[in-house]
C-alpha positions as CSV (number, residue, x, y, z in Angstrom):
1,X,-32.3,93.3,3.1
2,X,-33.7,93.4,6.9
3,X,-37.0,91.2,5.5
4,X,-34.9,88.7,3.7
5,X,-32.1,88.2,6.5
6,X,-34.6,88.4,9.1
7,X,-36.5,85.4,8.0
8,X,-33.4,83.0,9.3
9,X,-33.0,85.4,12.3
10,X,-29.7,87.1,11.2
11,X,-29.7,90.8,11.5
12,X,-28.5,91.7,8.0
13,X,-25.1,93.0,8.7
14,X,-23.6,91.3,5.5
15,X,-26.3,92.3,3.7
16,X,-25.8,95.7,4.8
17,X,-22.2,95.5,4.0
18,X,-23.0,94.3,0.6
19,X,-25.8,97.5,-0.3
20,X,-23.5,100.0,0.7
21,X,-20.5,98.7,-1.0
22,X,-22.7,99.3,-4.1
23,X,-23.1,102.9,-3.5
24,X,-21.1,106.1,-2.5
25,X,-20.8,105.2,1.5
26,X,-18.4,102.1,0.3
27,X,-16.0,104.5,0.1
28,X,-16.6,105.5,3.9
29,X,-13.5,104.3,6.6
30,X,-14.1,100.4,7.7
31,X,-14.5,101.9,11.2
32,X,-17.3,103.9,10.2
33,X,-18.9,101.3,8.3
34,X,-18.6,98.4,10.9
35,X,-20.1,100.6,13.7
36,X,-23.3,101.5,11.5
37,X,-24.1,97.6,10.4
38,X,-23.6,96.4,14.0
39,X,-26.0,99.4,15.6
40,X,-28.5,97.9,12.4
41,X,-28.1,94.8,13.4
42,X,-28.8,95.1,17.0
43,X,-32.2,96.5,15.8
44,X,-33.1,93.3,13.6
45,X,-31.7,90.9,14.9
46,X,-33.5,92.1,18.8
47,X,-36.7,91.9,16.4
48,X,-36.0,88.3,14.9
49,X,-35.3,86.9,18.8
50,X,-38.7,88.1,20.2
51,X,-40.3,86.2,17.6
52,X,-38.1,83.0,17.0
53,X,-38.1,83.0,21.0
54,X,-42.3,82.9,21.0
55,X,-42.7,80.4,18.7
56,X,-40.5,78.3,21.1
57,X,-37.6,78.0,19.0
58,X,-34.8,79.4,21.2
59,X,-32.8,76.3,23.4
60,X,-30.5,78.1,25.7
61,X,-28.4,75.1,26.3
62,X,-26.8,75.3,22.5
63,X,-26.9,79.2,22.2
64,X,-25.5,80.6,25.5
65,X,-21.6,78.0,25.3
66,X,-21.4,80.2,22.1
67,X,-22.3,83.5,23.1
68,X,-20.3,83.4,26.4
69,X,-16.9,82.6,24.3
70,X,-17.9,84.6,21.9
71,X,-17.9,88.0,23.4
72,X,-14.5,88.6,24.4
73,X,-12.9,87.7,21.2
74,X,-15.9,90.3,19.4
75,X,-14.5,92.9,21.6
76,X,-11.1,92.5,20.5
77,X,-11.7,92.4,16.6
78,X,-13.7,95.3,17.0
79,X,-11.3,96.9,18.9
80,X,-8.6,96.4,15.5
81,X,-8.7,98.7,13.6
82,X,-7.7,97.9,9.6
83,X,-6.2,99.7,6.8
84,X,-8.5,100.6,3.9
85,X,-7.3,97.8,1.3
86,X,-6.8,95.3,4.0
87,X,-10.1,95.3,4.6
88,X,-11.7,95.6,1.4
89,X,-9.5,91.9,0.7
90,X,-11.0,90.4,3.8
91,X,-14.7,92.0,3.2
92,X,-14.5,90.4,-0.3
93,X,-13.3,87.1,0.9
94,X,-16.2,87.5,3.8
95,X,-18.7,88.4,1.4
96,X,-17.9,84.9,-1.2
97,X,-17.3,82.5,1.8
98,X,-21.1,84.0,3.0
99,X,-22.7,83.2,-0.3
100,X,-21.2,79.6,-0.5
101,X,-22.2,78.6,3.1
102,X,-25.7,79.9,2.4
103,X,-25.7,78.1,-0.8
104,X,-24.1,75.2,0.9
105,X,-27.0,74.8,2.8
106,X,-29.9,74.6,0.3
107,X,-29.7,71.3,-0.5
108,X,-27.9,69.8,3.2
109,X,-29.7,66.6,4.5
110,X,-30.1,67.2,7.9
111,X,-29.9,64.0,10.3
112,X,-29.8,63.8,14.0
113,X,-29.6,66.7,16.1
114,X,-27.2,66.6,18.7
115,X,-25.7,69.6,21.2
116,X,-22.0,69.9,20.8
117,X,-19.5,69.7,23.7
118,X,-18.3,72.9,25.4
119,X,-15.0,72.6,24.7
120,X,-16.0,72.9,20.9
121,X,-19.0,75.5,21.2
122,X,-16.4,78.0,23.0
123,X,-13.5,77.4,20.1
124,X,-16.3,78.3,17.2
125,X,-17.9,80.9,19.1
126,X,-14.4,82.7,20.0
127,X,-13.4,82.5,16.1
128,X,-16.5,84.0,15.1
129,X,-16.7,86.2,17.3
130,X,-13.2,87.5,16.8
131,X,-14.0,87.1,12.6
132,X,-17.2,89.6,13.2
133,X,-15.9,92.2,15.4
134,X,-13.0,92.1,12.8
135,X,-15.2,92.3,9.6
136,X,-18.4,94.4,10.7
137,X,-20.9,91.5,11.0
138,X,-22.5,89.5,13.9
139,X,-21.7,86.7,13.1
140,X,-24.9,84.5,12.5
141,X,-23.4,84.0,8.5
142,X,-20.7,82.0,10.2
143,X,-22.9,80.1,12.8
144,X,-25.9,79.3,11.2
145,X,-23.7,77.3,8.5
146,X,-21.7,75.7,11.4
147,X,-24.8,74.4,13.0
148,X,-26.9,73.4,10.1
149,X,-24.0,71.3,8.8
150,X,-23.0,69.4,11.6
151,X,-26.4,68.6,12.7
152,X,-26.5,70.5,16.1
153,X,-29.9,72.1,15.2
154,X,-32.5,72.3,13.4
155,X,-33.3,75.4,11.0
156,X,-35.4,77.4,13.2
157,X,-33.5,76.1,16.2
158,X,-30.3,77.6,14.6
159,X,-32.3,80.9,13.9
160,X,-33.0,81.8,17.0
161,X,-29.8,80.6,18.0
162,X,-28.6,82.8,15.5
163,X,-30.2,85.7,16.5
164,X,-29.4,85.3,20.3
165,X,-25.5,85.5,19.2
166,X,-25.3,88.3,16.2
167,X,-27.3,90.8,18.8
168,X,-24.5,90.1,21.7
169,X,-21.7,90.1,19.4
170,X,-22.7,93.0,17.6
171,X,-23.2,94.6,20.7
172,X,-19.8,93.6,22.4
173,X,-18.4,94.6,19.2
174,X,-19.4,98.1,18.4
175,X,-18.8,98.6,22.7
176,X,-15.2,97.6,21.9
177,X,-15.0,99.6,18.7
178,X,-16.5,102.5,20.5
179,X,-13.7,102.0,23.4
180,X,-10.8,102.2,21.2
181,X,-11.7,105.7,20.9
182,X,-13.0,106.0,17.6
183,X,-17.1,106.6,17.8
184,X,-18.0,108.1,13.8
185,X,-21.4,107.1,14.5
186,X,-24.0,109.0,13.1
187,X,-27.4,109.0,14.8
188,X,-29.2,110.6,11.7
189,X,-27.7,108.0,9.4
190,X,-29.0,105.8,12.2
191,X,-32.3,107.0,12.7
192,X,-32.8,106.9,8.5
193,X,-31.2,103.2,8.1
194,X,-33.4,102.3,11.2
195,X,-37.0,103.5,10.0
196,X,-36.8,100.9,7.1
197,X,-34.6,97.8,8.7
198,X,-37.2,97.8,11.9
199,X,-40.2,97.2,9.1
200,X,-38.2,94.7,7.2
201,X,-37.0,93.1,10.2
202,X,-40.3,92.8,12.1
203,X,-42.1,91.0,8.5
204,X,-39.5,89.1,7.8
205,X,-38.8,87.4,11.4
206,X,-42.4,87.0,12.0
207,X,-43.1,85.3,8.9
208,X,-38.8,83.1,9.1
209,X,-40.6,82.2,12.5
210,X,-43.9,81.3,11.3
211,X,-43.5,78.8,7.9
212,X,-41.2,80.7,5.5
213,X,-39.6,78.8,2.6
214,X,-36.0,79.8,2.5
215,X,-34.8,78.7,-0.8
216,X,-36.3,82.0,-2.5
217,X,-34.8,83.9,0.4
218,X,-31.4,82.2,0.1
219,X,-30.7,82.1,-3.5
220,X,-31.4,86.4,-3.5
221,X,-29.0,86.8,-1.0
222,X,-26.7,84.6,-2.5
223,X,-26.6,87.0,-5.4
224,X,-26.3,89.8,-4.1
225,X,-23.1,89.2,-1.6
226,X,-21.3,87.8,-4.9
227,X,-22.0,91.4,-6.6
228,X,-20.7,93.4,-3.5
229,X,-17.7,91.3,-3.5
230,X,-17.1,91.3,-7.1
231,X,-17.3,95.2,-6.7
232,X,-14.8,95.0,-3.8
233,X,-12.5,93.0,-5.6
234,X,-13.0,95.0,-9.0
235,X,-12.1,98.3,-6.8
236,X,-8.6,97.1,-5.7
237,X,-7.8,96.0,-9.2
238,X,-8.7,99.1,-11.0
């Protein structure tokens, strides 16, 4: 999931979400959950920066009006602290909403790029950053959409972008999770989740960086967010 994710500079964290709602830790506490993907995330998404960032990809000028805005708000969601079936409901509406903005994007005709206003990059950046610390993510499933579809950068512009935002949210996320007084980390889960996301992540953003074809890559994740939320959805039913 790290070497598909990585290769459009997110950090996985849906992804994540997604593979561990299909086994026995999808029955763990949100809490818990949301502070694993975000310290994963921190990982990939550091990994899919250094490279998007050398291939000259990364334009402060659009990337830092979001991240600013955005950390605040991704301390507060990650500071709430959700009941077990409300957050299944909003992970499953999460997890849908993902796979149609990826899907959304496949066949988008991208025109002109322009550099929105700041007024408009600090009211998208505080919503998703408020959305991820909420949900568990950082955020790059929200942003990448946003600024593929309205033409403020180009697909490796919005990767790096991308990148740049999901390892600052994530981070001001799991800090405000952490200061709410409920840490349930666990640094061997960690340290086993990490071996394999910093291989993934480190192929997959060097090649996302290089000439990747993200069609393949799109379409697999795609599929697999509509099974975890089918799962999620199927749980609170039966």
């Amino acid at each position: 999931m790290a070497l598909l994710f990585s290769t459009v500079g997110h950090g996985g964290a849906s992804g994540y979400l997604a593979i561990l709602s299909l086994t026995s830790f999808g029955t763990m506490e949100s809490i818990w959950l949301k502070q694993h993907v975000w310290s994963l995330n921190l990982i990939v998404s550091g990994l899919a920066f250094i490279h998007f960032y050398r291939k000259g990809h990364f334009e402060a000028n659009l990337s830092f009006p979001f991240v600013i805005f955005s950390i605040p708000m991704a301390i507060i969601g990650g500071y709430i602290r959700l009941e077990s079936s409300i957050y299944d409901i909003i992970l499953a509406i999460f997890l849908i909403l993902a796979a149609w903005k990826i899907y959304s994007i496949e066949t988008n005709q991208f025109g002109e790029v322009s550099t929105p206003n700041m007024k408009i990059s600090a009211l998208v950046g505080g919503i998703i950053g408020f959305i991820s610390g909420i949900v568990g993510v950082g955020g790059g499933i929200f942003l990448t959409p946003i600024l593929l579809l309205n033409n403020w950068a180009t697909p490796k512009t919005a990767a790096a972008a991308a990148s740049f935002f999901i390892w600052i949210t994530s981070l001001s996320a799991l800090g405000g999770s952490m200061y709410s007084g409920h840490m349930v980390l666990e640094f061997e889960k960690i340290i086993l989740f990490g071996s394999t996301v910093i291989l993934g992540g480190f192929l997959g953003s060097r090649y996302g960086a290089g000439n990747a074809h993200e069609i393949i890559v799109k379409r697999s994740l795609v599929g697999v967010l509509i099974i975890a939320a089918s799962k999620r959805i199927f749980s609170l039913i039966f």
